[in-house]
Structures are given as structure tokens and as C-alpha cells.
KOLSE-32474 format. One record per residue (C-alpha): residue number from 0; chain; y, z, x. Coordinates in steps of 0.25 Angstrom, whole numbers. Each point is the difference from the previous one (the first is absolute). Layout:
BEGIN
NUM A Y Z X $
...
! end
This chain:
BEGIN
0 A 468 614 614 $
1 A 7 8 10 $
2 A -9 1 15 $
3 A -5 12 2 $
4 A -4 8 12 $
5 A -15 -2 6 $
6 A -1 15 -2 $
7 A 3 -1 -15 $
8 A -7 -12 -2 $
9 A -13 2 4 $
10 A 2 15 -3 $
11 A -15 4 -5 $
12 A -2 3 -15 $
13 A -14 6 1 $
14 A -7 9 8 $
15 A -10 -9 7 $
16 A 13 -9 6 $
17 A 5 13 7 $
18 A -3 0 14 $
19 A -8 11 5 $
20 A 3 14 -6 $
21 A -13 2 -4 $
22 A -1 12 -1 $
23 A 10 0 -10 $
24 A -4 -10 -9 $
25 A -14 5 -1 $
26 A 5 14 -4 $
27 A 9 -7 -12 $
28 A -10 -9 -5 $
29 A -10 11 -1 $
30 A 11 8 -8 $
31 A 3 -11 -10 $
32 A -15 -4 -2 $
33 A -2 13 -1 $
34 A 12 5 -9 $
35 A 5 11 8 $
36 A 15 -3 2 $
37 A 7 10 7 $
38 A 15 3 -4 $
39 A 7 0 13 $
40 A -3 -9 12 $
41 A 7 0 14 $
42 A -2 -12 8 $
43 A 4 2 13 $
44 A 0 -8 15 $
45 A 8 -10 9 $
46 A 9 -11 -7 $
47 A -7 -14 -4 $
48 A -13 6 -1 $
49 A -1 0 -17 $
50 A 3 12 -6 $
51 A 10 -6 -10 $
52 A -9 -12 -2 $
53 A -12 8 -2 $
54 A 7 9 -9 $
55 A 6 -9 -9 $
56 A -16 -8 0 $
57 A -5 14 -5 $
58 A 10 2 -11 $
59 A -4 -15 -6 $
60 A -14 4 1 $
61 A -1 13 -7 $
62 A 8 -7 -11 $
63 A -10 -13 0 $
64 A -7 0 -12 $
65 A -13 -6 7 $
66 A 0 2 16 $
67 A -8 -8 9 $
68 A -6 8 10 $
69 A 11 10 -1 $
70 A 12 -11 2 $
71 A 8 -5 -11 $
72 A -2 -13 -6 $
73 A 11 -5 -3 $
74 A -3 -6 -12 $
75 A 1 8 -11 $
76 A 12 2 -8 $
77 A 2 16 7 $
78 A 0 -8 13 $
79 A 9 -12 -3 $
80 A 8 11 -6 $
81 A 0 8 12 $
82 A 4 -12 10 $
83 A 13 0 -6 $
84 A 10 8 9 $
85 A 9 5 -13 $
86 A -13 8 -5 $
87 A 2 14 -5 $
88 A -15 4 3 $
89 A 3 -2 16 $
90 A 12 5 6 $
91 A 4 1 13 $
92 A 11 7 6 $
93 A 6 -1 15 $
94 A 1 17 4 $
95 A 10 -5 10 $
96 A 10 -3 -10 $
97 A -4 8 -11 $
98 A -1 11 8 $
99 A 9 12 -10 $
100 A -5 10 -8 $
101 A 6 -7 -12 $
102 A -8 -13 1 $
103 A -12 9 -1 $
104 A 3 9 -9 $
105 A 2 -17 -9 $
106 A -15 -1 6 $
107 A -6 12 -7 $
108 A 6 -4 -13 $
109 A -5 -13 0 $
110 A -13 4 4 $
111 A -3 5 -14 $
112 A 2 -12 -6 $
113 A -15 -6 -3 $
114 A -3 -14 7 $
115 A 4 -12 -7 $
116 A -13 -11 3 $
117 A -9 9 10 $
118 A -7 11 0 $
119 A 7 9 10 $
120 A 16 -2 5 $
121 A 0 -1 15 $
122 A 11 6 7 $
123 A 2 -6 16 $
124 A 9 7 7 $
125 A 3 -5 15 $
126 A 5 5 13 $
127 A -2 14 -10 $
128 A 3 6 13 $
129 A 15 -2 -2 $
130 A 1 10 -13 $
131 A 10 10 4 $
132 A -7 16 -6 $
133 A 6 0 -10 $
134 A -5 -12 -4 $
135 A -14 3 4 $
136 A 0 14 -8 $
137 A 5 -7 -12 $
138 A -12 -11 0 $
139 A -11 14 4 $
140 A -3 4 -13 $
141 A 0 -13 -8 $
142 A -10 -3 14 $
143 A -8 12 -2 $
144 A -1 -1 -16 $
145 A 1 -15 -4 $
146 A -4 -7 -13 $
147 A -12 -7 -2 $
148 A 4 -13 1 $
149 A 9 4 11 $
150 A -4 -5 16 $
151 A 9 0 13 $
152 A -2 -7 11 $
153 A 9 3 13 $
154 A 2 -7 12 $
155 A 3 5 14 $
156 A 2 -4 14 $
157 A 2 15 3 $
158 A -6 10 -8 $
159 A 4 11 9 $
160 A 12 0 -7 $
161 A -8 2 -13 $
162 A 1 16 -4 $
163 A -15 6 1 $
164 A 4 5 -17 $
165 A -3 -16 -4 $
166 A -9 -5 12 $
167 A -10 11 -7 $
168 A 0 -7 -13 $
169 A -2 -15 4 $
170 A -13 -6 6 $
171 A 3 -6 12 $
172 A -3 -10 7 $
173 A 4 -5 15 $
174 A 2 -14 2 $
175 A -5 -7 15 $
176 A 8 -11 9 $
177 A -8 -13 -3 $
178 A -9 -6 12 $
179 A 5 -14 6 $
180 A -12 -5 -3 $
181 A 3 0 -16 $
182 A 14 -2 3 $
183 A -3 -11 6 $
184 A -10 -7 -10 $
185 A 12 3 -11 $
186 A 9 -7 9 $
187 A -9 -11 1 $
188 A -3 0 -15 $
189 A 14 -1 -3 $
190 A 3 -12 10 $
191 A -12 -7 -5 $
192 A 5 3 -15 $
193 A 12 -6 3 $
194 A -3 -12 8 $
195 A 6 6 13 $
196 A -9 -5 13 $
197 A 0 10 10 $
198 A -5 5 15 $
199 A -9 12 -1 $
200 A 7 6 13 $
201 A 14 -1 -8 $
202 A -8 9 -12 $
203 A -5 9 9 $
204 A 16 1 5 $
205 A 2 3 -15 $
206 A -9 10 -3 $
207 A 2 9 13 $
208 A 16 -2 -4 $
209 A -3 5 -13 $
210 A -6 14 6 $
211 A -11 4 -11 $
212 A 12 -4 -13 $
213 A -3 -12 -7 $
214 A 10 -1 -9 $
215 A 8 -2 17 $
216 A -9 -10 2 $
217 A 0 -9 -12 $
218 A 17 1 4 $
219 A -2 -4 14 $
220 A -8 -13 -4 $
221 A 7 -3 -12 $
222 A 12 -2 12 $
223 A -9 -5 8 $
224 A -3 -11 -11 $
225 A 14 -2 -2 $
226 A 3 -3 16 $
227 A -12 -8 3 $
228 A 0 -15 -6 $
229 A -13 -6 6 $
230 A -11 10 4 $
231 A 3 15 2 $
232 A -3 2 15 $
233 A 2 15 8 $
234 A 14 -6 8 $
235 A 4 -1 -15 $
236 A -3 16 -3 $
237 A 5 6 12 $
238 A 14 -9 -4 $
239 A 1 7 -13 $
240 A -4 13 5 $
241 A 11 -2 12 $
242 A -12 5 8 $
243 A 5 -5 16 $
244 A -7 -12 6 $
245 A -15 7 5 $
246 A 1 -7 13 $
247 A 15 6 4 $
248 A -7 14 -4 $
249 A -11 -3 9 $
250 A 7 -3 11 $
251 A 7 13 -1 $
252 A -14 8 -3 $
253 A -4 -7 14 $
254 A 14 7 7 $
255 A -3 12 -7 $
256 A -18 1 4 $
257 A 4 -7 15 $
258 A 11 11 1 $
259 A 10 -11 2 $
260 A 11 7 -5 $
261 A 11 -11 3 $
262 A -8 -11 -8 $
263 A -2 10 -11 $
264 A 14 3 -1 $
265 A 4 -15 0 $
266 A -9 -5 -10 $
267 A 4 11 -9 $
268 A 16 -7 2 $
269 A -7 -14 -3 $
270 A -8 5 -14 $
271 A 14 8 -4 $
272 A 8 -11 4 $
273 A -5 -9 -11 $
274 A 3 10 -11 $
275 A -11 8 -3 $
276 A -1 15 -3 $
277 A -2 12 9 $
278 A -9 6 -10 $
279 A -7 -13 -4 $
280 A -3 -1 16 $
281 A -4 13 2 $
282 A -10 -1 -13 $
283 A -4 -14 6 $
284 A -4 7 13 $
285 A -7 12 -6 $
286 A -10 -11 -7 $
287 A -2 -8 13 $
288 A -3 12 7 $
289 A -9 4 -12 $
290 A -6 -15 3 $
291 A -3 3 15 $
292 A -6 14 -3 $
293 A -10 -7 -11 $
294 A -5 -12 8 $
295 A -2 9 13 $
296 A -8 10 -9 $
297 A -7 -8 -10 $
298 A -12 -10 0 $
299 A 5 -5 -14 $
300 A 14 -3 5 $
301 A 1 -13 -5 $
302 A -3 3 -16 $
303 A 10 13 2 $
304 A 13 -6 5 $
305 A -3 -15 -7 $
306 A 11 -8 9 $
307 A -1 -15 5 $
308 A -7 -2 11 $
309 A 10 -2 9 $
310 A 8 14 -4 $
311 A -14 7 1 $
312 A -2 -4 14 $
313 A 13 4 6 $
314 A -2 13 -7 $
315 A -12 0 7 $
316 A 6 -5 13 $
317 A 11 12 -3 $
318 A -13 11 -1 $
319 A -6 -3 14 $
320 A 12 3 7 $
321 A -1 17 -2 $
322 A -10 10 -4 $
323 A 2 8 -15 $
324 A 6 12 7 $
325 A 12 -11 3 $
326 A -2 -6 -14 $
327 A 0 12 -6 $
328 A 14 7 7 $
329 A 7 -13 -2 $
330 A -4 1 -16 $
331 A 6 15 0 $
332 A 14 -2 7 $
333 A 1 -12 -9 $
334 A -4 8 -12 $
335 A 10 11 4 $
336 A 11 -10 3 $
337 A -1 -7 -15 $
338 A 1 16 -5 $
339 A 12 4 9 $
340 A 7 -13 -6 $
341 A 2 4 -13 $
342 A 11 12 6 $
343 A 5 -11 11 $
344 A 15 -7 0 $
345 A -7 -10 10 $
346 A -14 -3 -3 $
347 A 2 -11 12 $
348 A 2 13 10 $
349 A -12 6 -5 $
350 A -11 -13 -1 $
351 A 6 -1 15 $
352 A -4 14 4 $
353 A -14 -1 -6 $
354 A -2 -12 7 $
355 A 5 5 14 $
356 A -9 12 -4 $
357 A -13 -10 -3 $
358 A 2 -10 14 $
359 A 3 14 9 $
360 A -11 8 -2 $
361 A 3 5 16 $
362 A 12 9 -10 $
363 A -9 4 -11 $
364 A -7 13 3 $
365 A -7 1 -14 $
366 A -14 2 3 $
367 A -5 -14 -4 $
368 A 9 -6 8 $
369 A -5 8 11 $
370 A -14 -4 -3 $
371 A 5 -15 -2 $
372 A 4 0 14 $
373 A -12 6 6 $
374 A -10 -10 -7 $
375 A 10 -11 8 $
376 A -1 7 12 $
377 A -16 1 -2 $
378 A -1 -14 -4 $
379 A 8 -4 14 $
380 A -9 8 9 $
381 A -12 -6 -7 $
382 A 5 -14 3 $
383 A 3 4 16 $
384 A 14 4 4 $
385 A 5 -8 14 $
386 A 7 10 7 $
387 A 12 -4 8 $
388 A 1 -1 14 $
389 A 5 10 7 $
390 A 14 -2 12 $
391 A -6 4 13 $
392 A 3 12 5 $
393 A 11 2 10 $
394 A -3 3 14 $
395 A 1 14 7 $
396 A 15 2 5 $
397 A -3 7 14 $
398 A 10 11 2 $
399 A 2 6 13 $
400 A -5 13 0 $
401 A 7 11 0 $
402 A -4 16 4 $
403 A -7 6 -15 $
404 A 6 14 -3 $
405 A -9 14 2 $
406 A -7 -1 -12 $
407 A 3 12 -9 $
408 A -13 8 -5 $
409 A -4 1 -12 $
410 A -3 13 -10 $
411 A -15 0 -4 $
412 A 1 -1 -13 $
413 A -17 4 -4 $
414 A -13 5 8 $
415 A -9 -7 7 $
416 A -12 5 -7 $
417 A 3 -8 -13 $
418 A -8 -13 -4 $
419 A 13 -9 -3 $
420 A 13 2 8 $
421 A 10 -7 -7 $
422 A 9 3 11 $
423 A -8 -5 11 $
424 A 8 -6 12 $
425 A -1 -15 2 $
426 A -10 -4 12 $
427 A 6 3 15 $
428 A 6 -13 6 $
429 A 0 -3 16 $
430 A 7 10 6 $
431 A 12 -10 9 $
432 A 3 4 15 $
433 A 9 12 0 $
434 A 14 -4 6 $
435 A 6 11 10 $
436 A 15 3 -8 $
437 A 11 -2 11 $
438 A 8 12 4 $
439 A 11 -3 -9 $
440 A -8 -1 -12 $
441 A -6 14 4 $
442 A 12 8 1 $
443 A 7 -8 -14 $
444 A -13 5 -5 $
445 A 0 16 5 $
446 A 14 0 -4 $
447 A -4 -6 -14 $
448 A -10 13 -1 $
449 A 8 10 2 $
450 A 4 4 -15 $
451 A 14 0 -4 $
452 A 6 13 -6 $
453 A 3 -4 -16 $
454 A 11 4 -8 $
455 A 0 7 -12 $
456 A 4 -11 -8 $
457 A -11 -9 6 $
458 A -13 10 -3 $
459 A 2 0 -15 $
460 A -3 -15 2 $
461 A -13 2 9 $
462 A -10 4 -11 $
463 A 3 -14 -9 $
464 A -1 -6 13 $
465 A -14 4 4 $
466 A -4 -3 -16 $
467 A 5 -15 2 $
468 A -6 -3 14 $
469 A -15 4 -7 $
470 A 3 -6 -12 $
471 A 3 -12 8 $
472 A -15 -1 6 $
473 A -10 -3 -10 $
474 A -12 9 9 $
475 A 9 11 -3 $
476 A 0 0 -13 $
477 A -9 12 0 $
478 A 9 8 9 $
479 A 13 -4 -9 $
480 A -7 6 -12 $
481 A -2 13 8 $
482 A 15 0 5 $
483 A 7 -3 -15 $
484 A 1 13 -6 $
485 A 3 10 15 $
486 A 11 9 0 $
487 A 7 -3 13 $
488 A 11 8 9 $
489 A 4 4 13 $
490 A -1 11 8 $
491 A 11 -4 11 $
492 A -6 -12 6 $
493 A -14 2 -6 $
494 A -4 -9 -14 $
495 A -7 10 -9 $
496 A -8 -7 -10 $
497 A -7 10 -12 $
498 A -12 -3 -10 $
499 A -6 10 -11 $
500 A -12 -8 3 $
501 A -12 3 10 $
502 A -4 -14 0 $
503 A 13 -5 4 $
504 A 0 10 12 $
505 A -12 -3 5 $
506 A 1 -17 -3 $
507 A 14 3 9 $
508 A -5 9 10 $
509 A -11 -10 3 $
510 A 3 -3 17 $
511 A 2 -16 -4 $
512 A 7 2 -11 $
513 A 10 12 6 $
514 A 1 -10 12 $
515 A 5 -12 -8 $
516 A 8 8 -7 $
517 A 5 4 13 $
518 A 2 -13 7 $
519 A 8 -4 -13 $
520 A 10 12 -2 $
521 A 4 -3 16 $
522 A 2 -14 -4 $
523 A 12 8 -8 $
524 A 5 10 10 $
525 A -10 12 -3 $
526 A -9 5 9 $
527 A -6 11 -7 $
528 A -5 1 -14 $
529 A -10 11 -6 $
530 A -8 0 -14 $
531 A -1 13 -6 $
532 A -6 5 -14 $
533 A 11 4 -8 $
534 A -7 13 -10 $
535 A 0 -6 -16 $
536 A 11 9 -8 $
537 A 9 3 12 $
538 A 9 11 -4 $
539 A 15 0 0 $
540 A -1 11 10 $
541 A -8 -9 11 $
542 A 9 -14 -3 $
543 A 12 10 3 $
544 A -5 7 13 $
545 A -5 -17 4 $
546 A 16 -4 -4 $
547 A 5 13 10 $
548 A -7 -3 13 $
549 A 4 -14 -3 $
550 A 14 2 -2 $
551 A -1 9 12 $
552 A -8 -6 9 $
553 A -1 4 14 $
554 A 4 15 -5 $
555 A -12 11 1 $
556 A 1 5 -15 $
557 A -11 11 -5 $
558 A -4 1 -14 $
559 A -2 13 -5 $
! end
């Protein structure tokens, strides 16, 4: 006899050798105990979880002349009958490859036909989800109406597909991933049916490869079987999975949680270097960073991951070197990066970048990071941080002293009478020893305060320049505010500056501000200035008579 599969050979053939679905074997025992068979069924749920197998159990068993506890029994001349795959009672067709109209429109002609050994013809359409409209509007009314003897079963992995016209007339029932627990106790059933010794870590390896389908997992250790001569060990699964060596990943979670980026980045060329995938690597890090997150958290660690002792500990080893927070941000970039592949020409570049991203959390301003870096900066403090000693400080250069300028006085920016005065003048130093000036300095200085007569050209400039010496002093920042929106002209050699504002006249017209102002305007050659209140709305009539006595200055003009 030709060798045949693990999943084909120990496929199950009655409802209490199914693992787990419970729900749903209770719920099609009661209906054949009870006689109430439904017309249409729609099995739906992930691959390998049984939706075929269960469905092709209940078409044996409501066909069975004499049940036992709702499964066939196999030995009655309908069930030996029905184990035949070239029966006309069972039929199954693959929707993905009859998926036509016209195959359906063969189906509801045939489904007239009575059956042959059974009571009822059974119809198990697969992957029904492939049916194009047509096809699915062909097989509605036979669905909606069918004969007696007449039940459909259909199968789906995606029954979002299905149009809501046929979901209505089914009863339906959702299958669930399998725990791997029972996934592995099949596994172990089936090594031990088969005469295959075994470790229990490498079924544990198995089973979590299998992801809930155990139609994968009974395919991964029928390999296993194949590749292993003596005693299935886990070194043995991970070779057939291609899974990298779990120290090499290790070392490169260590880089990655110690923020060592160049280790990281050269343990990744190691693990690639010997042939392995990007995707499988990434996947294998995702699970150890799963790993770290499980035995940091949980008290049962050691029955949930199920590894050697030895992997166990340097997982655990692996954990104590960050908080979750780090866990935690490691497990999304690496999450992201094993999405952001699937539309990458270089998955190398991309792994790369994620890892950089992990081991530089100093770059990452998500908010977890931000967190991860604080609880290590928390945890630094509470260990003591030696502060480093500090380079004496430079001795005092002694410079010769040198005559200080007259110092200039400054506007008074706020009243006395006030509780706070943010522009207070800084504590009087010692007053130095007045120096006589020498009789040369007094006459440079008398004939450097005798004003200088301007030229046109230079008084357009004087206004700006006033603005950019106050601005210049941050105590007269108050002052500068006050100045910014004067008008400004000359009358001869007189600066006239204007406001609309009586605040502004009157903060202006203060005898220390009006000085200042004054000692700064001589610094540019003017020796007289006057503020004056300029009326709101000025008419064109007054800014023509102010432009005629400035065009004629000096002439007596009357206006009349």
C-alpha cells in the first residue's frame, strides 16, 4: 500500500476522535439523536481545524443505520458502503475549481436524483467561497428549496465572501484554532502510535509551529519523523523549520535590550550569513521577544513557553536586562518591520532599520520609548550616580584698570509704590575714587558736546537709529515699545516725534525718560527733540498747512 500522510492517516472517523470543537459535535449529535437534519450546513473557521473532516463524519452518520452516540459505526453495510470514495450518496466537490455556473447548474440536476444506499445524499462543497455570482445565484434556489433527501454542506475559510442571500439559508457554525495543549497530546499520540521517541520540548516546538491548525501540525512532524533517525530532539525541529540557532538570536535580542547597536547589527550578518531568511528571522525574534514578555510577567512561565532548561534560562537571563515598556516598543517596531516587508525590494535594509530603531532608543520619540528611557534613568538615580569631578577653575586674570565711562542713566520704567518691580536696579557697588580728567581730555570732551549740524540725508536715518539703540538694552524694552509706532520729523534742527496716544505722551514726557531720550538723540547730532500729541483723524487741510511751514521754514506764513 502506498504511504500515506500523518494527516490522512490518522484523519478521525468519528466524532469523539475529533479534537476539541465541542461545541460543534454536541450540536450534531443532538440533531442526529434527535432526527432533526437540517438542509444546508456552513462550516466555517481557520484551515486544519476540521470542517471537511467533521462534515464528511456527519454525512456517514446520518446515513448510519444504527449510530452510536451520534457517531457512525462503521460497520453496517451503509457505512462500509459509504467509506468507499466512488459513492454516489457523498459527493464532494473542490468550489475552487468548479467554481462556473455551469457545474452548478450539473449540481441541481443531479440533486433530484434519490440516493443510492442512505437516507439523504450529502453534497460538500469546499472553499464555497470561490463560487463566482453566477454561480452562487444558480445553486440559491435549489439552497432555498431542496428535496428531501437533499443536504449541503459548505466549507469556508472566508465566509465574508459568502453573499448574505445563502449565509441566511444555512446554519452556521464557526470553527476555533485548537489549543497546544491538544495539539500536542495528538502529536504525542501519533509518535507514540507510530513507534517515534520523542523530547517533549521538540512537541511543544511542533505545536506552537502549527499555530492552532492540526492538519500543520501533523505535516511538520510527519517531516520531523522523516529527518530525525534516533530520538526527535528540539535542534531537530528548528532544522526543519529553518528556525535560526536560538543562541545567535539571543545574542542579537542582548545588542538590541543593551542598546548595543553595533553587536546587534553584526549578529544579524552572522545569522543571515549562514542562509537563513529575513522573514523567518524576524518571526523568530517576534516569538523570543514574546518569550521575554511571558517569563518577565508570569508566575507560570515555565508550563507556558515549555522550552529546555537551558533555552528557558537565557530567556530569562534576556528579561532582566529591560523593564516591559522596552519589551513592549521592541515587539511593535519588530511587528511593523515584518509588515513593511511584504512591500519591501530589500527586506535586509528594513530588519536593519528596525533594529537600529530597537538598540537607539535615544532616536525614537514614540511615547514608550520616551517612558523606557525614563524608568532607566530612574533606576540609575536609585542605584547612586558618581558625579564627575569637576577642572579647577582658572585663576582671576588681573587687568590694569582702566578709567570706567560716565555711566548713562537709565529711563524709569515703573513706580515705586508697586509690591514687585521687575525692573529694579541691581545693588549699588563701591563707588572707586574719582580720577581728575587731564586738560586735554577736557577740551576733546567739550568739543565732542557741541552737536554737529546734520544733513538732510543723515536725519531720515535718526529715528531708526534711536529705535536700534533701545532695542539694543533689554531695561529698555519698555521704552522701545512706547517709541515703535511715533511719527517723526524735523522742524529745522528740532526732531518732532507725534503719538495719537496720551499714554504715550505722558510715559515720554516723563523727566527721566525725556532725559534719556535726550542724552541719546545727542549721541546722533540732535540737540533738540519735542513729543507732541498728534489729533486722531488729522485732516488734509492741517497735514498741508504742517508740509508748508516745513517746506518754508524760517519764512513768517499766516493761515487765513
Amino acid at each position: 500500500m502506498a504511504y500515506l500522510a500523518f494527516y490522512r492517516t490518522f484523519r478521525p472517523v468519528s466524532f469523539d476522535t475529533v479534537v476539541r470543537q465541542e461545541h460543534i459535535v454536541q450540536t450534531l449529535k443532538n440533531q442526529i439523536s434527535t432526527g432533526k437534519i437540517g438542509h444546508a450546513y456552513l462550516f466555517c473557521g481557520p484551515r486544519g481545524t476540521g470542517k471537511t473532516t467533521l462534515a464528511k463524519i456527519f454525512a456517514r452518520a446520518i446515513n448510519c443505520e444504527s449510530p452510536v452516540g451520534g457517531s457512525p459505526c462503521g460497520k453496517c453495510e451503509v457505512c462500509k458502503s459509504l467509506a468507499d470514495g466512488s459513492n454516489l450518496d457523498i459527493s464532494e466537490i473542490d468550489a475552487a475549481s468548479n467554481n462556473g455556473v455551469d457545474e452548478m447548474r450539473d449540481l441541481r440536476e443531479k440533486v433530484q436524483y434519490p440516493p443510492v444506499a442512505g437516507k439523504y445524499k450529502v453534497y460538500i462543497i469546499d472553499e464555497v467561497h470561490m463560487l463566482t455570482a453566477s454561480a452562487f445565484n444558480a445553486v440559491l434556489k435549489t439552497l432555498e428549496e431542496p428535496p428531501a433527501h437533499a443536504v449541503f454542506i459548505l466549507a469556508t475559510t472566508e465566509p465574508q465572501k459568502i453573499p448574505a442571500t445563502i449565509l441566511s439559508r444555512c446554519m452556521r457554525f464557526d470553527f476555533k484554532l485548537i489549543p497546544q495543549k491538544d495539539l500536542e497530546g495528538l502529536i504525542k499520540d501519533v509518535f507514540n502510535k507510530t513507534g517515534k521517541s520523542y523530547e517533549d520540548e521538540a512537541v511543544a516546538a511542533i505545536a506552537r509551529a502549527g499555530a492552532g491548525s492540526a492538519r500543520d501540525c501533523l505535516s511538520i512532524a510527519d517531516m520531523c519523523a522523516s529527518y530525525s533517525t534516533g530520538k526527535l530532539t528540539y535542534d531537530d525541529v528548528n532544522a526543519v523549520l529553518g528556525s535560526a540557532d536560538f543562541f545567535a538570536i539571543a545574542s542579537l535580542m542582548q545588542g538590541i535590550l543593551t542598546e548595543n547597536s553595533s553587536a546587534a547589527l553584526s549578529a544579524v550578518e552572522e545569522i543571515l550569513s549562514t542562509g537563513k531568511s529575513v522573514g523567518v528571522l524576524v518571526k523568530d525574534l517576534l516569538n523570543l521577544a514574546n518569550n521575554c514578555a511571558i517569563v518577565k510577567i508570569c508566575k507560570n512561565a515555565t508550563e507556558i513557553v515549555n522550552l529546555p532548561a537551558e533555552t528557558y534560562e537565557r530567556i530569562k537571563e534576556l528579561a532582566g536586562l529591560c523593564d516591559g515598556h522596552k519589551l513592549l516598543r521592541v515587539t511593535e517596531i519588530l511587528a511593523k518591520a515584518e509588515t513593511d516587508m511584504r512591500y519591501s525590494l530589500n527586506g535586509k535594509i528594513t530588519l536593519e532599520t528596525a533594529i537600529l530603531k530597537c538598540a537607539m532608543p535615544k532616536a525614537d520619540y514614540d511615547i514608550d520609548a520616551l517612558i523606557g528611557r525614563l524608568n532607566s534613568l530612574e533606576a540609575k538615580i536609585q542605584k547612586g550616580v558618581t558625579v564627575a569631578p569637576v577642572a579647577p577653575k582658572p585663576e582671576r586674570e588681573v587687568k590694569p584698570e582702566i578709567e570706567a565711562k560716565p555711566e548713562r542713566r537709565k529711563p524709569v520704567l515703573a513706580e515705586e509704590d508697586g509690591d514687585v518691580n521687575p525692573f529694579a536696579a541691581p545693588p549699588a557697588t563701591e563707588a572707586k575714587p574719582e580720577v581728575q580728567p587731564t586738560m586735554w581730555e577736557t577740551e576733546a570732551k567739550l568739543a565732542s558736546d557741541k552737536p554737529r549740524v546734520l544733513r538732510e540725508e543723515e536725519k531720515s536715518g535718526v529715528f531708526g537709529k534711536l529705535l536700534r539703540s533701545l532695542r539694543t538694552t533689554r531695561k529698555n524694552a519698555v521704552l522701545f515699545t512706547l517709541c515703535m509706532d511715533l511719527g517723526n520729523f524735523f522742524e529745522g534742527e528740532k526732531l518732532i516725534l507725534t503719538t495719537e496716544s496720551d499714554a504715550v505722551y505722558r510715559g515720554l514726557t516723563r523727566a527721566d525718560n525725556a532725559a534719556f531720550i535726550a542724552e541719546t538723540l545727542l549721541e546722533f547730532g540732535v540737540a533738540e527733540h519735542e513729543v507732541r500729541i498728534k489729533k486722531k483723524g488729522e485732516s488734509e487741510y492741517d497735514k498741508a498747512v504742517k508740509e508748508l511751514k516745513k517746506n518754508f521754514e524760517g519764512v513768517d506764513i499766516e493761515i487765513k
